[in-house]
mmCIF file of the N, C-alpha and C atoms, coordinates in Angstrom:
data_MODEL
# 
_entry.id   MODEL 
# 
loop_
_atom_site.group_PDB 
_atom_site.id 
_atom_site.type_symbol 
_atom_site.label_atom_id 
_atom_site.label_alt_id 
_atom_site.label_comp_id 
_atom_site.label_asym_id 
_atom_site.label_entity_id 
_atom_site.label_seq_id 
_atom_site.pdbx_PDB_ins_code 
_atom_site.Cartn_x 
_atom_site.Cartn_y 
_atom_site.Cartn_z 
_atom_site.occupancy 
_atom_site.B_iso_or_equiv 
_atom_site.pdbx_formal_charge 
_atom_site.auth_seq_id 
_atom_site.auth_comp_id 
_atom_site.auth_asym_id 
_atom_site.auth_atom_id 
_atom_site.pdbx_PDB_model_num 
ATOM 1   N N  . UNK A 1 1  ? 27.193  71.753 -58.592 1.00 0.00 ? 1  UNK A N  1 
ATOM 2   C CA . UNK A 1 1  ? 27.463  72.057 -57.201 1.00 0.00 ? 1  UNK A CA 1 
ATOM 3   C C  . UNK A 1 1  ? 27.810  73.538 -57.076 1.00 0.00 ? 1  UNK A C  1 
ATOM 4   N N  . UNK A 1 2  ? 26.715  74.152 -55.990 1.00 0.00 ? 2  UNK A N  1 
ATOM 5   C CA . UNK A 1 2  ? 27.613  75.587 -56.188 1.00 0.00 ? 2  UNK A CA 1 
ATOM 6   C C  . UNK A 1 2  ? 28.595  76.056 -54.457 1.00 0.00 ? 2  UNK A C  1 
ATOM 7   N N  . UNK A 1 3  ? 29.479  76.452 -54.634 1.00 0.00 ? 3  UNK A N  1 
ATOM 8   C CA . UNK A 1 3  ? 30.051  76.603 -52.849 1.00 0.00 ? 3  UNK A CA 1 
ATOM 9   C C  . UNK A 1 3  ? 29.379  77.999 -52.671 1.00 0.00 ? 3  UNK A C  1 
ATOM 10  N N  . UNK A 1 4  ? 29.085  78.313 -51.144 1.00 0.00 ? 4  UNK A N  1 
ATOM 11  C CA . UNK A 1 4  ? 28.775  79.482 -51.206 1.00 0.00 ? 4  UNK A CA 1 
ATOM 12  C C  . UNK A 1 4  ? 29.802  79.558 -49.546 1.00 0.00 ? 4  UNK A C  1 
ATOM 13  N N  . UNK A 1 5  ? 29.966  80.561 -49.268 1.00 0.00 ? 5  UNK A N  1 
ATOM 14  C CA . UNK A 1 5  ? 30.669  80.862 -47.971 1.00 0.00 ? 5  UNK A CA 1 
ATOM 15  C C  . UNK A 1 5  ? 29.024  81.379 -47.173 1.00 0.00 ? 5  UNK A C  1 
ATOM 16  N N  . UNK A 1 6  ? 29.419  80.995 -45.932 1.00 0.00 ? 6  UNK A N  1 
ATOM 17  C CA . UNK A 1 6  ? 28.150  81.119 -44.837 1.00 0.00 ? 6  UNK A CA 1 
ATOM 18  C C  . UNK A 1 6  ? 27.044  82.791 -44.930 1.00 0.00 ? 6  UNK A C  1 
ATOM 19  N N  . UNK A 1 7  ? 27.985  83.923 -45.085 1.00 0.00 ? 7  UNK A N  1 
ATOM 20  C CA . UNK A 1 7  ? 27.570  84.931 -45.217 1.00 0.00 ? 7  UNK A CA 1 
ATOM 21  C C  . UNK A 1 7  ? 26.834  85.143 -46.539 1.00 0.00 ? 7  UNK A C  1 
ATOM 22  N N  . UNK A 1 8  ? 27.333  85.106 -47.535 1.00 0.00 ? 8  UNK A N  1 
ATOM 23  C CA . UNK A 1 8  ? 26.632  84.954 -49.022 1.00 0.00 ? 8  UNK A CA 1 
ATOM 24  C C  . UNK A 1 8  ? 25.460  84.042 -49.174 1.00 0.00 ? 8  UNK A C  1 
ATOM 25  N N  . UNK A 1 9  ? 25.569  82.967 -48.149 1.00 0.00 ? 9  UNK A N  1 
ATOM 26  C CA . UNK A 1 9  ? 24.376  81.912 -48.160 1.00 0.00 ? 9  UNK A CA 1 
ATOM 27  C C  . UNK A 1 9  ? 23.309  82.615 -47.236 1.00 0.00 ? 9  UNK A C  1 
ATOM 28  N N  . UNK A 1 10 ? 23.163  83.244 -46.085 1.00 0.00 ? 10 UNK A N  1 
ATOM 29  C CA . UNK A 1 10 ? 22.619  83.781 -45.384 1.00 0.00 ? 10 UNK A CA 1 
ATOM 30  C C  . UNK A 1 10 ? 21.561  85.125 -46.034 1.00 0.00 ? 10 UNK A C  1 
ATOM 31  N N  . UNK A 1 11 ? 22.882  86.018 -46.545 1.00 0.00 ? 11 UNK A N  1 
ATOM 32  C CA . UNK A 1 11 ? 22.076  87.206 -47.094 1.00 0.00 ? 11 UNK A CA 1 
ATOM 33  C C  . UNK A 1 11 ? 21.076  86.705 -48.476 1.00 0.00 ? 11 UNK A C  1 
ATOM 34  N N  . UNK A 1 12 ? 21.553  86.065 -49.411 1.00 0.00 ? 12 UNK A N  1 
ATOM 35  C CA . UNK A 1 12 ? 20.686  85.076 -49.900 1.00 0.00 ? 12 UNK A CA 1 
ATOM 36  C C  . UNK A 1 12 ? 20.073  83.807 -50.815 1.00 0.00 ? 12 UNK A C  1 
ATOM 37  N N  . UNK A 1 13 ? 19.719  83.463 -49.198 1.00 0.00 ? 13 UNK A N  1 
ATOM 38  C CA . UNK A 1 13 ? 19.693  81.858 -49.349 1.00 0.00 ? 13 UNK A CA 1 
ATOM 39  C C  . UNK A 1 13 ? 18.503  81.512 -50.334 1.00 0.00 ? 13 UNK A C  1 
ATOM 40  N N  . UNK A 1 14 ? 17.028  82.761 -50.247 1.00 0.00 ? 14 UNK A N  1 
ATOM 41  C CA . UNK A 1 14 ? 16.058  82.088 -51.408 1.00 0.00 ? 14 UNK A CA 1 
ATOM 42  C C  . UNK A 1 14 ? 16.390  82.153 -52.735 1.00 0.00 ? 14 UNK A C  1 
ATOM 43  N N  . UNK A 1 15 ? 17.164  83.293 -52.926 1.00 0.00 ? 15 UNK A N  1 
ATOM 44  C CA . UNK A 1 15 ? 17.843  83.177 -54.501 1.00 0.00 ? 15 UNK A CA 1 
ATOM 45  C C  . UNK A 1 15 ? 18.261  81.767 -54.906 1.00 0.00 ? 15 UNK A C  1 
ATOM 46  N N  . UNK A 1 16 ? 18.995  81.376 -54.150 1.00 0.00 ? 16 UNK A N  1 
ATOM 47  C CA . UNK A 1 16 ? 19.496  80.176 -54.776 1.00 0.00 ? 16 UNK A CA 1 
ATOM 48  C C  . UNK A 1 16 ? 18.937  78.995 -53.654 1.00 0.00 ? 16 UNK A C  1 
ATOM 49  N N  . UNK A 1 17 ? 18.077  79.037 -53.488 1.00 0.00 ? 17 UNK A N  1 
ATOM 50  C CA . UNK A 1 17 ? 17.547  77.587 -53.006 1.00 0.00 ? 17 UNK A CA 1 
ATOM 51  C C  . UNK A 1 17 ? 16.338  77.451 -54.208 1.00 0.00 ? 17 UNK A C  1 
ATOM 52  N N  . UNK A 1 18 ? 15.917  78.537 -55.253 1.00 0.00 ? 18 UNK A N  1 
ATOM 53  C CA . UNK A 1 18 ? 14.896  78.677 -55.683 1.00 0.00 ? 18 UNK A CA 1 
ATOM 54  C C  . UNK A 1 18 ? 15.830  78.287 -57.229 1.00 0.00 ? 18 UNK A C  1 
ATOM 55  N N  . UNK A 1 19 ? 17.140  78.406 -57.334 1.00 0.00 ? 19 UNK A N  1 
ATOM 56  C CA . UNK A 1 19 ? 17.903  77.591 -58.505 1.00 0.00 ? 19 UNK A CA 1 
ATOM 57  C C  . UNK A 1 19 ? 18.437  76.784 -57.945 1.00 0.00 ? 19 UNK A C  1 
ATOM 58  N N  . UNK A 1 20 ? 18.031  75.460 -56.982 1.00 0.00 ? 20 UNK A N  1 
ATOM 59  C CA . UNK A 1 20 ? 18.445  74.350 -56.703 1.00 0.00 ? 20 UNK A CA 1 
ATOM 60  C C  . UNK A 1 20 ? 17.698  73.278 -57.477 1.00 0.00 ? 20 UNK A C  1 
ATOM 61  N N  . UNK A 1 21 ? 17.949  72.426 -57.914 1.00 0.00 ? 21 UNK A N  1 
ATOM 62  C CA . UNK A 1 21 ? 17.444  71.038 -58.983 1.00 0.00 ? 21 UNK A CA 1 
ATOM 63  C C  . UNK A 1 21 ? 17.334  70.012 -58.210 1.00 0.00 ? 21 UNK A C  1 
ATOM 64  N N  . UNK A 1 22 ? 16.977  68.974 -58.899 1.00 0.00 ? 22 UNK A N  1 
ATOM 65  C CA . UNK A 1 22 ? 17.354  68.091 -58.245 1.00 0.00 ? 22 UNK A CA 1 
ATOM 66  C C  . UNK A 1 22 ? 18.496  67.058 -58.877 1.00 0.00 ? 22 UNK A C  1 
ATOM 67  N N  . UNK A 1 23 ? 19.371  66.563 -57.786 1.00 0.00 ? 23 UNK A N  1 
ATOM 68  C CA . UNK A 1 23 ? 20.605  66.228 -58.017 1.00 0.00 ? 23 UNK A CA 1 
ATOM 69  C C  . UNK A 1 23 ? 21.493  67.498 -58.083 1.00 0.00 ? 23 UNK A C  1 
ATOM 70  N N  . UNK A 1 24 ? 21.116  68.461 -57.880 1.00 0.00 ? 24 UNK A N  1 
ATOM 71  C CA . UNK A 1 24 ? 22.043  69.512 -57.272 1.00 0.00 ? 24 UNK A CA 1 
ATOM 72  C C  . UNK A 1 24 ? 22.344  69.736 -55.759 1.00 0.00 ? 24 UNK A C  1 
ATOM 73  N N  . UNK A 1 25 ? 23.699  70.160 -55.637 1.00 0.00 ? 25 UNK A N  1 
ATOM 74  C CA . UNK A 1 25 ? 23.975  70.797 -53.949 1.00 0.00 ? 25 UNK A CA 1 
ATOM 75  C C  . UNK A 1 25 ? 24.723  72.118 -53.746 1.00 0.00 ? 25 UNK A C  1 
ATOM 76  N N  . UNK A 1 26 ? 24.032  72.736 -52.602 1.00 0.00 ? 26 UNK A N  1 
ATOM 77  C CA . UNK A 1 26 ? 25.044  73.472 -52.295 1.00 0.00 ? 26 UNK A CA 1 
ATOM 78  C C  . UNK A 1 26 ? 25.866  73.169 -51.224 1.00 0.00 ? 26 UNK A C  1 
ATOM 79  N N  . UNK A 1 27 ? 27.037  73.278 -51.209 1.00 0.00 ? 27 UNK A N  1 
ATOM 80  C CA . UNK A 1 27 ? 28.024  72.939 -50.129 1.00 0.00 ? 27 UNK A CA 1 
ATOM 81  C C  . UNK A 1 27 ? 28.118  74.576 -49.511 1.00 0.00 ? 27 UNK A C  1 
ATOM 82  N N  . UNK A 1 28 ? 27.815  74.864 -48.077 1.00 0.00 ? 28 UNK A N  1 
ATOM 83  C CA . UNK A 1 28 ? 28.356  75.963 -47.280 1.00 0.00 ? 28 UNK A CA 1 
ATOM 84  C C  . UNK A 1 28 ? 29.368  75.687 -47.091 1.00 0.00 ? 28 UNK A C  1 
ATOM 85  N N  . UNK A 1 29 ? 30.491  76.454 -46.652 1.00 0.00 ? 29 UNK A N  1 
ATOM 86  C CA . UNK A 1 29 ? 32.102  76.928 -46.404 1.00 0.00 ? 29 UNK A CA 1 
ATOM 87  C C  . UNK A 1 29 ? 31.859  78.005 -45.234 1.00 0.00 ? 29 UNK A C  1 
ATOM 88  N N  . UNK A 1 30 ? 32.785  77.688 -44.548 1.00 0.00 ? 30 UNK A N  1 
ATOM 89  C CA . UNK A 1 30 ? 33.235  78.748 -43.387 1.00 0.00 ? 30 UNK A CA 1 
ATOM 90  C C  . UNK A 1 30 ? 34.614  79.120 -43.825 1.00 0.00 ? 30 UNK A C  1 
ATOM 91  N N  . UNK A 1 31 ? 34.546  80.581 -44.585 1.00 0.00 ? 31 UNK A N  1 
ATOM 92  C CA . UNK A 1 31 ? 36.462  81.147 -44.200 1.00 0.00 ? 31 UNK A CA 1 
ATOM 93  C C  . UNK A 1 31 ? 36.624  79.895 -45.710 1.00 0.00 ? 31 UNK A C  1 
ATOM 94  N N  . UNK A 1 32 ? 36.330  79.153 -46.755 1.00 0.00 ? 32 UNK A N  1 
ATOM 95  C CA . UNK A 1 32 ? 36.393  78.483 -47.871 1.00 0.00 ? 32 UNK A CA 1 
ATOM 96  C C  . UNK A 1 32 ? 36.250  77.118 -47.380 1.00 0.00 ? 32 UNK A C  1 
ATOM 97  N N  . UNK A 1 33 ? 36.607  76.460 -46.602 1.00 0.00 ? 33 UNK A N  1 
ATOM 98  C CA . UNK A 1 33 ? 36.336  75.421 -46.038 1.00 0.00 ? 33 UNK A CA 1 
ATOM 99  C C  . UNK A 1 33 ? 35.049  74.990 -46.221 1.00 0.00 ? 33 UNK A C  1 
ATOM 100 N N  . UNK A 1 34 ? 34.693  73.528 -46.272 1.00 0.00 ? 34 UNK A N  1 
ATOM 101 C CA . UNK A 1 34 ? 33.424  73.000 -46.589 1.00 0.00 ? 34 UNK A CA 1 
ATOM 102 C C  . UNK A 1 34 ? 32.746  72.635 -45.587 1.00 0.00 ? 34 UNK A C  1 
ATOM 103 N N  . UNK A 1 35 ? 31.912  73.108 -44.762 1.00 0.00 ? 35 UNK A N  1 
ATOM 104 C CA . UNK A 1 35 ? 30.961  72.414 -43.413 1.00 0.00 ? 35 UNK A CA 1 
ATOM 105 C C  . UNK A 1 35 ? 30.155  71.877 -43.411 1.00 0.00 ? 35 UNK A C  1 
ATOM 106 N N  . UNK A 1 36 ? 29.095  71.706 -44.678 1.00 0.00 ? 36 UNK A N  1 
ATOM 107 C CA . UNK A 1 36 ? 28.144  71.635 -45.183 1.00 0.00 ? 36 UNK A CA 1 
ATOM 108 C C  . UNK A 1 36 ? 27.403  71.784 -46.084 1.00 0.00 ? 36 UNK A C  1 
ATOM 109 N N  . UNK A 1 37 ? 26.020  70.750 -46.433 1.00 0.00 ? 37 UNK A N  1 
ATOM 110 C CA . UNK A 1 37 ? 25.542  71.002 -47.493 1.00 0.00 ? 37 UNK A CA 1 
ATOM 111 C C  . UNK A 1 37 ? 23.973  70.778 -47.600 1.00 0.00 ? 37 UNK A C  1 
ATOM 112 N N  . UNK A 1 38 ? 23.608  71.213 -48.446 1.00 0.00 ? 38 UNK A N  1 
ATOM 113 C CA . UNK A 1 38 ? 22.058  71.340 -49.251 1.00 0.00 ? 38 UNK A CA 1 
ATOM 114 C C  . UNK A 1 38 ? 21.936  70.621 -49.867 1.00 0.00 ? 38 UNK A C  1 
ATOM 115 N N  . UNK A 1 39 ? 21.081  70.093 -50.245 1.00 0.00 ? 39 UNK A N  1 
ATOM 116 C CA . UNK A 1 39 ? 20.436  69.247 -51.096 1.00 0.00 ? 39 UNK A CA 1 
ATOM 117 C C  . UNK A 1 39 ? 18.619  69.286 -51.698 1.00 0.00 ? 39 UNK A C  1 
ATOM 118 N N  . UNK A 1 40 ? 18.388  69.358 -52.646 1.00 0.00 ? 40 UNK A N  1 
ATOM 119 C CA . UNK A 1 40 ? 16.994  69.223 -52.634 1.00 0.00 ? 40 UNK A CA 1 
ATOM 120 C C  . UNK A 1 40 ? 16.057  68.124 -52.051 1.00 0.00 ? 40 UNK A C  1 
ATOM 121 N N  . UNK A 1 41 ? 15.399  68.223 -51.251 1.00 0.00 ? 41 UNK A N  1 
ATOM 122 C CA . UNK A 1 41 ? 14.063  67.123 -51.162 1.00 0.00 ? 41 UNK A CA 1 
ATOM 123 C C  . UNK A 1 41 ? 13.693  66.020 -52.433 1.00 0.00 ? 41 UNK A C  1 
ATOM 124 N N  . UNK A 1 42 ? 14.110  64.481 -52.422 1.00 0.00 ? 42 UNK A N  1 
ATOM 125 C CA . UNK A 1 42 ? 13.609  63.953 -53.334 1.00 0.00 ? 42 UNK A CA 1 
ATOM 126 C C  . UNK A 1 42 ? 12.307  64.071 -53.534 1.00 0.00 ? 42 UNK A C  1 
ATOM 127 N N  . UNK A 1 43 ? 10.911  64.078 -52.337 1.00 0.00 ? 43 UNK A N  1 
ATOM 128 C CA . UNK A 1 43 ? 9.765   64.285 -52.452 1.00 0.00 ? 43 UNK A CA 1 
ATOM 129 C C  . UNK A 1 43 ? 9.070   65.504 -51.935 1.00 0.00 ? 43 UNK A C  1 
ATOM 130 N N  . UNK A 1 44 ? 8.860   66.593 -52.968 1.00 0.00 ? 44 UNK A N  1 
ATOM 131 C CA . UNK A 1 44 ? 8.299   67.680 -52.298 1.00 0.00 ? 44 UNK A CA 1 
ATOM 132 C C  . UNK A 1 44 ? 6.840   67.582 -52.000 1.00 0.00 ? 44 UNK A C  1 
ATOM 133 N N  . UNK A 1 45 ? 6.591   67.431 -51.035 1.00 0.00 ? 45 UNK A N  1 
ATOM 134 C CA . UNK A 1 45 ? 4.648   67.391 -50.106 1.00 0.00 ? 45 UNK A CA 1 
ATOM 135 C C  . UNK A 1 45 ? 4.184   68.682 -51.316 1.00 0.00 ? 45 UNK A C  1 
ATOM 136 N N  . UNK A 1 46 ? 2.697   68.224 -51.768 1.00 0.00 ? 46 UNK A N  1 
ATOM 137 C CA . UNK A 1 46 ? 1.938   69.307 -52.460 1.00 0.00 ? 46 UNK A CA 1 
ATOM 138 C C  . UNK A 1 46 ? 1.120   69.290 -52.287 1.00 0.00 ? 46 UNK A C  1 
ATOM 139 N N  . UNK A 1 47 ? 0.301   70.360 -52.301 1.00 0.00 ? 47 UNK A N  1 
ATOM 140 C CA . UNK A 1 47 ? -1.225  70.655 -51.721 1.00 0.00 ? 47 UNK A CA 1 
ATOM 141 C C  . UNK A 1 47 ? -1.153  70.607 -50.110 1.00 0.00 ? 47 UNK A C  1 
ATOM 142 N N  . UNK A 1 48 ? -2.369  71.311 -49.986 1.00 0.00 ? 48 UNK A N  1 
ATOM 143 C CA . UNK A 1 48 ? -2.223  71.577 -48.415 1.00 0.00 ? 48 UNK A CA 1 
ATOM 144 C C  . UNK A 1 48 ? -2.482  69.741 -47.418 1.00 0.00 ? 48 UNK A C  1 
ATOM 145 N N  . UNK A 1 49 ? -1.892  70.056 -46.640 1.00 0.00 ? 49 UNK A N  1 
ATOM 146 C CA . UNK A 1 49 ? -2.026  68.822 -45.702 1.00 0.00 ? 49 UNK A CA 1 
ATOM 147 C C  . UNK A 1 49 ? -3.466  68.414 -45.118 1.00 0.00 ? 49 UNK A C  1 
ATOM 148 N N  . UNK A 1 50 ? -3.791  67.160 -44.874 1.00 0.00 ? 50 UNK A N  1 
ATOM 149 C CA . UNK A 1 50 ? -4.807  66.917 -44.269 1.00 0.00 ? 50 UNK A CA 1 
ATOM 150 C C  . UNK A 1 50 ? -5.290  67.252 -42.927 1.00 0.00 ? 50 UNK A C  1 
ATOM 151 N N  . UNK A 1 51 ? -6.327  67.590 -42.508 1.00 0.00 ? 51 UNK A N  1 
ATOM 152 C CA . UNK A 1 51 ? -6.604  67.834 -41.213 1.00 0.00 ? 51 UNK A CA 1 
ATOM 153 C C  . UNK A 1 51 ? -6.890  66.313 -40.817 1.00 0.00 ? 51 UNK A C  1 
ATOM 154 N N  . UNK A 1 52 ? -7.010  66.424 -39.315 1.00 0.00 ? 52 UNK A N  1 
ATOM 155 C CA . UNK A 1 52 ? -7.335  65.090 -38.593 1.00 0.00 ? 52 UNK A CA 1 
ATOM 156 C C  . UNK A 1 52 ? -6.685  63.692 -38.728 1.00 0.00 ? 52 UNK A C  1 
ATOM 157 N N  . UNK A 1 53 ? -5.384  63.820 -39.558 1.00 0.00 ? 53 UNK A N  1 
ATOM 158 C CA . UNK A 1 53 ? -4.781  62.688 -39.593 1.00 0.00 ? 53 UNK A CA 1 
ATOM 159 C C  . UNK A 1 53 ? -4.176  61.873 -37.971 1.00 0.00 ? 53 UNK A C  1 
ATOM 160 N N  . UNK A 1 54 ? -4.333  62.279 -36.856 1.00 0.00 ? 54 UNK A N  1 
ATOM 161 C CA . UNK A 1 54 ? -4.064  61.775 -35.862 1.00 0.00 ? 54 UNK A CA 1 
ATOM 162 C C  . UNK A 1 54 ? -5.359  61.681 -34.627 1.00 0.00 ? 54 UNK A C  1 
ATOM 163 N N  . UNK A 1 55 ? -6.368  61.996 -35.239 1.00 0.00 ? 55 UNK A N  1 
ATOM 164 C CA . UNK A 1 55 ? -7.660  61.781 -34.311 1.00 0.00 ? 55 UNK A CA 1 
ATOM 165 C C  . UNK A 1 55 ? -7.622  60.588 -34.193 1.00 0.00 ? 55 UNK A C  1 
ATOM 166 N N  . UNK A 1 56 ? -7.463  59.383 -34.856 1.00 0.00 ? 56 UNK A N  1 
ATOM 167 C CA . UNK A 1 56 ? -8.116  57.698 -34.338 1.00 0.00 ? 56 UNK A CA 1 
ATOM 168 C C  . UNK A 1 56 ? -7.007  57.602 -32.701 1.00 0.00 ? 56 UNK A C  1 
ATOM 169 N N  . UNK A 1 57 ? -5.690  58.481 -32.595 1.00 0.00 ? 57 UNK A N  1 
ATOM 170 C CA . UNK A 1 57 ? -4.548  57.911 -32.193 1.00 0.00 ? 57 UNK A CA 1 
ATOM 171 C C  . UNK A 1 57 ? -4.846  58.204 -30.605 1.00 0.00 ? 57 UNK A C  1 
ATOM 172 N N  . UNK A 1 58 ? -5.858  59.286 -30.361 1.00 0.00 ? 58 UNK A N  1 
ATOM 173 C CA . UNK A 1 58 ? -6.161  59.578 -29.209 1.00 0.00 ? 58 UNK A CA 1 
ATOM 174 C C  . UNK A 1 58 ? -7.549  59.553 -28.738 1.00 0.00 ? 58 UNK A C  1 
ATOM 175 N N  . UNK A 1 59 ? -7.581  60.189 -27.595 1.00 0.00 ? 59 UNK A N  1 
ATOM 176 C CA . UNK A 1 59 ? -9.292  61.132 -27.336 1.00 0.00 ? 59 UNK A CA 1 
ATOM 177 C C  . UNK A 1 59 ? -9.085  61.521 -26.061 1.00 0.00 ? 59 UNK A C  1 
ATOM 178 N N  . UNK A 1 60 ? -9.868  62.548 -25.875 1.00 0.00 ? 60 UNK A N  1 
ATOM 179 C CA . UNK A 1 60 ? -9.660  63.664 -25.035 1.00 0.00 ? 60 UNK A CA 1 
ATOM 180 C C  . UNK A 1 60 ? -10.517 63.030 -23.978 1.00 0.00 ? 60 UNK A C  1 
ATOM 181 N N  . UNK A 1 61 ? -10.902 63.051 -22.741 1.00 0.00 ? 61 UNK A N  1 
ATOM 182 C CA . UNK A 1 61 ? -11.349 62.559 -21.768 1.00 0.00 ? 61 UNK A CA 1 
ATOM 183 C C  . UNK A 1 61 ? -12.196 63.668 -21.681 1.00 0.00 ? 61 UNK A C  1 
ATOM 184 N N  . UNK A 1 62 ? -13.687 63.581 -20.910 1.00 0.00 ? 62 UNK A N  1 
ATOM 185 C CA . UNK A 1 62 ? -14.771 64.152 -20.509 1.00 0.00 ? 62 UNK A CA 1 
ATOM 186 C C  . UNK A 1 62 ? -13.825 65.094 -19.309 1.00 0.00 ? 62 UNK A C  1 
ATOM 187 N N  . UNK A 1 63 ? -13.116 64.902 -18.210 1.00 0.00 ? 63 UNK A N  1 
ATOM 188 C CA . UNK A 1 63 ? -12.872 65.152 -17.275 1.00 0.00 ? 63 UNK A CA 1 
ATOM 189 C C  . UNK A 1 63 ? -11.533 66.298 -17.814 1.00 0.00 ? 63 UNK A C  1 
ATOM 190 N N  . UNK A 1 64 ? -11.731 66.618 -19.017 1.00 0.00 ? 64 UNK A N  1 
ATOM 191 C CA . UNK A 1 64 ? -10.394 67.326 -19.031 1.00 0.00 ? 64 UNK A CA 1 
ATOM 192 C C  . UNK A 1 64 ? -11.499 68.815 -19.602 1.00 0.00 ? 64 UNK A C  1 
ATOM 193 N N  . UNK A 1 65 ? -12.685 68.878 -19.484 1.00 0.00 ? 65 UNK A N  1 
ATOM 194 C CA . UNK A 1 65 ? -13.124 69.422 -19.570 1.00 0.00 ? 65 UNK A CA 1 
ATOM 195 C C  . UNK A 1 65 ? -14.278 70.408 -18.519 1.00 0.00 ? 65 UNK A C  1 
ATOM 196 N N  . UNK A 1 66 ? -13.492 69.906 -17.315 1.00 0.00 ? 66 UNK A N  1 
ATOM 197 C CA . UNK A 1 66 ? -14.214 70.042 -15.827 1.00 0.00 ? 66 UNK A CA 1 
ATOM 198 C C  . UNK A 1 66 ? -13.433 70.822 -15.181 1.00 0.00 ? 66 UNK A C  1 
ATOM 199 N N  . UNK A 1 67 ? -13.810 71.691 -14.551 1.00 0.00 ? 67 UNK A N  1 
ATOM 200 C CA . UNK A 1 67 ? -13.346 73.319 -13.907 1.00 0.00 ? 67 UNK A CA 1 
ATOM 201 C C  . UNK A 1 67 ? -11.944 72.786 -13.323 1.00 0.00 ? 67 UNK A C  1 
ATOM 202 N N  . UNK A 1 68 ? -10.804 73.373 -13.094 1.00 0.00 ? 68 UNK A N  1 
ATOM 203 C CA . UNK A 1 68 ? -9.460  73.113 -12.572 1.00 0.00 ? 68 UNK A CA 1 
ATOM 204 C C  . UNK A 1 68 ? -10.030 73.594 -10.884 1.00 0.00 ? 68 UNK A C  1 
ATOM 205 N N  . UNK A 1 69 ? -9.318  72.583 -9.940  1.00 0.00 ? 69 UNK A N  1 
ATOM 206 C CA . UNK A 1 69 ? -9.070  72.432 -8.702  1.00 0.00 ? 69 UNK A CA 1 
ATOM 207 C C  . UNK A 1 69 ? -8.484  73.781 -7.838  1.00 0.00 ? 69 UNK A C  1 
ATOM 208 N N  . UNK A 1 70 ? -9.091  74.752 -6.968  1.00 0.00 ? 70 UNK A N  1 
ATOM 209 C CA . UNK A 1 70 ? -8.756  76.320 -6.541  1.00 0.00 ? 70 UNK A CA 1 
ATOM 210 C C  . UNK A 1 70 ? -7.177  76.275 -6.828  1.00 0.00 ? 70 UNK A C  1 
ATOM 211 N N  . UNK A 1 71 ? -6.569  75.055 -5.918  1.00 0.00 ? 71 UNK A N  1 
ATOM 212 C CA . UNK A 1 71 ? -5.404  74.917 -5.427  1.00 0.00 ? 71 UNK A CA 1 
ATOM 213 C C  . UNK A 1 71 ? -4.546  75.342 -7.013  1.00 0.00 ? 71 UNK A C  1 
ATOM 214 N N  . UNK A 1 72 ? -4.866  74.182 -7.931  1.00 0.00 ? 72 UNK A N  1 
ATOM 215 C CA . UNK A 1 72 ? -4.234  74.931 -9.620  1.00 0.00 ? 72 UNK A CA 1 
ATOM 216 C C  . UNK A 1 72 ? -4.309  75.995 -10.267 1.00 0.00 ? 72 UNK A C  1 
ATOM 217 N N  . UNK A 1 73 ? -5.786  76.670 -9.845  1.00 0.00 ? 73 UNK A N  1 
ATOM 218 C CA . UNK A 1 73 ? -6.109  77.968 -10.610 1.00 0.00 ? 73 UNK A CA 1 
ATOM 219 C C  . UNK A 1 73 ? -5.265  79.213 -9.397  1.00 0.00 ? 73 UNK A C  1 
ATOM 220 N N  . UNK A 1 74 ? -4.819  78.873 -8.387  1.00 0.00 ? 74 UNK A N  1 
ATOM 221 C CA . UNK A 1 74 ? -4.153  79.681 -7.889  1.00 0.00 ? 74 UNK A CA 1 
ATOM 222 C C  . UNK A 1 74 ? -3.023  79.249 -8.453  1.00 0.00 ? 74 UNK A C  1 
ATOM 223 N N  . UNK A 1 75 ? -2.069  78.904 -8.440  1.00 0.00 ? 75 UNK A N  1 
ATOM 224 C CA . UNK A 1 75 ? -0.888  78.369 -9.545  1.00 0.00 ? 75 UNK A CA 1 
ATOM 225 C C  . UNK A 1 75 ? -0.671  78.907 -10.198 1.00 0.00 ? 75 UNK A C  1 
ATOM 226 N N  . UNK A 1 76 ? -1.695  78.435 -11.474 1.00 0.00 ? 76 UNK A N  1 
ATOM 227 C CA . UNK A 1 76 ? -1.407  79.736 -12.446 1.00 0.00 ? 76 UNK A CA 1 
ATOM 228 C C  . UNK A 1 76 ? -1.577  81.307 -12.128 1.00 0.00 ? 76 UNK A C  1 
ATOM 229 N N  . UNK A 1 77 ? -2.228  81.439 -11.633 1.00 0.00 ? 77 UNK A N  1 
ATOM 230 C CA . UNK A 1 77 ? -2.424  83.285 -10.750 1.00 0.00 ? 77 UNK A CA 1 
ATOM 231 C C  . UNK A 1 77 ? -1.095  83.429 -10.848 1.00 0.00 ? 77 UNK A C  1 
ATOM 232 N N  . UNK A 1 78 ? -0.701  82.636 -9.794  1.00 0.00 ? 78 UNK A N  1 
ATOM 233 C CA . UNK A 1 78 ? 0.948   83.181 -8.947  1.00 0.00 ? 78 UNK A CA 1 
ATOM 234 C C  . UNK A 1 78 ? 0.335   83.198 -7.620  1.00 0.00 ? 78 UNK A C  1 
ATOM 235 N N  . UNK A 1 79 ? -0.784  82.649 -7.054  1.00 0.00 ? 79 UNK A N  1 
ATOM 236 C CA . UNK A 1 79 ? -0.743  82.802 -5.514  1.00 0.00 ? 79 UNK A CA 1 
ATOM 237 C C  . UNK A 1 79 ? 0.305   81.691 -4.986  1.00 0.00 ? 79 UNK A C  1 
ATOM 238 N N  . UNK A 1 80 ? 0.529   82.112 -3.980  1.00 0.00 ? 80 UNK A N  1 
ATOM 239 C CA . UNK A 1 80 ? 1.824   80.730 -3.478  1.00 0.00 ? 80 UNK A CA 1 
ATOM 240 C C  . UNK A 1 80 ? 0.247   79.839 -2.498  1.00 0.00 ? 80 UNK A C  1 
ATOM 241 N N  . UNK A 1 81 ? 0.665   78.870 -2.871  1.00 0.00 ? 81 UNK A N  1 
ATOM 242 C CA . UNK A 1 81 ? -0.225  77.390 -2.406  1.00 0.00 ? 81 UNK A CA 1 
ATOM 243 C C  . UNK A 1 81 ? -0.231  76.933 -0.973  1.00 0.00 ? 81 UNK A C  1 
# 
């Protein structure tokens, strides 16, 4: 376990998040006091993420692809309606 006070954790935090283990923590302190803590990720994600994992969940409608209404495209302008 290492304590660090908030400022020392701030200026720097990759130093020692980069000597964190697992089953290690850091506890932050305000003023020595304990507020909080770190912990490592039991499962770190590797390799880049998949694309399209949420396409089955939707679909875009034909009509969302059809010119916006004067009345909206003034809207966004800033003309008052």
């Amino acid at each position: 376990m290492m304590k660090l006070n908030i400022h020392e954790a701030k200026t720097h935090l990759s130093k020692y998040l980069s000597k964190l283990k697992a089953g290690d923590r850091i506890v932050l302190c305000k003023r020595n006091q304990p507020v909080a803590q770190i912990t490592p990720l039991s499962e770190v994600p590797s390799g880049p993420r998949p694309i399209g994992l949420a396409k089955p969940m939707f679909s875009v409608p034909a009509s969302f692809f059809e010119p916006l209404p004067g009345e909206m495209l003034d809207a966004f302008e800033g003309e008052k309606v």
